[in-house]
C-alpha positions, 0 to 999 in steps of 0.5 A: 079085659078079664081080670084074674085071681090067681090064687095059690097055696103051699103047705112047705117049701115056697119054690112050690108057690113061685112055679105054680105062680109063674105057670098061672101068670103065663096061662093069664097072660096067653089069655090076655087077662089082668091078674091079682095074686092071693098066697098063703102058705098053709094046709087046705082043711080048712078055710081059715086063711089070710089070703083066702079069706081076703080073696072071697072078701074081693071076690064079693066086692067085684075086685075080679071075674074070675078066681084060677087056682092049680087044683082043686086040692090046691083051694080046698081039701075041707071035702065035697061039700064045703069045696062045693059050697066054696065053689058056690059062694064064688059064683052067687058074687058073679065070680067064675072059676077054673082049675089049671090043672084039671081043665074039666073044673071050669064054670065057664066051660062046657062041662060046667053044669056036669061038674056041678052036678057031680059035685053036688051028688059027692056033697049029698053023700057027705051030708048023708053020712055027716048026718048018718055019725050024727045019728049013730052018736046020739044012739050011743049016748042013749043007750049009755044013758046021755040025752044030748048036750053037757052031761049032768052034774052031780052034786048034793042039792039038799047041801045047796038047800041048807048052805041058803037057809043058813043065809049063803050068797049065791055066789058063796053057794056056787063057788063051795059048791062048784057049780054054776049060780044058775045050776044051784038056783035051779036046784033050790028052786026046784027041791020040795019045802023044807019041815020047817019052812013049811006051816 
């Protein structure tokens, strides 16, 4: 016999998590498989979900043969090509899926590999544009004089200089400073020898 996860999100009220329960329960049933049911109630952006969490955790331990959500907004709305990823990990464990609703959404059914397809074109356009932003991000901070990273600290590297000489701790010299130990280290290393240390 099948055995089933159902899963089921709700983001309100909780007699929208029982009505789809028991309309994914009855489907199971028809088709003559097992269920275990995962719930949580909680928005679809992202996956940081107890029982969605839980069921990928089964999922890899074999625990079923198949994941049936209500809709693909339902199990996911983190977009195209985490869904797609989601969607992915689930079928490396040897775990099939489908949507109740939208029965085109079926890896075990005949429009599988199309579906997949399409998806995967959704989530190479969103790769193309998270990378296009990623771009156009790092032209801004150039051309406003920013290369990347924390911005630098400005601070007076001859105080940190002086404030050693004098025989300051780095930990002194950091804490009068506000500055990280290793950002005035760095400074004094690299400030040209004072007069008179040299000779």
């Amino acid at each position: 016999m099948l055995k089933a996860a159902i899963y089921i999100r709700v983001s309100t009220a909780k007699q929208e998590g029982e009505n789809q329960a028991t309309v994914l329960r009855e489907y199971a049933a028809r088709e003559g498989w097992s269920v275990v049911e995962y719930e949580d109630q909680a928005s679809g952006k992202t996956s940081d979900r107890e029982a969605f969490n839980r069921l990928f955790e089964d999922a890899r331990l074999k625990k079923f043969d198949l994941v049936l959500f209500w809709a693909l907004d339902r199990f996911s709305r983190e977009g195209a090509l985490k869904t797609l990823e989601l969607l992915q990990e689930l079928s490396k464990a040897g775990v099939a899926w489908k949507s109740y609703s939208e029965q085109y959404l079926d890896s075990l059914g005949p429009f599988a590999e199309a579906v997949i397809a399409i998806l995967a074109a959704i989530a190479k356009q969103e790769r193309i544009r998270i990378s296009e932003r990623t771009l156009a991000g790092l032209a801004r901070a150039n051309a406003e004089g920013r290369h990347g990273g924390r911005p630098a600290r400005i601070f007076d590297r001859e105080k940190v200089v002086a404030l050693r000489e004098q025989g300051k701790s780095w930990n002194q010299i950091s804490a009068e400073m506000g500055i990280a130990k290793a950002t005035a280290m760095k400074a004094f290393k690299l400030a040209p020898p004072s007069p008179t240390a040299v000779g």
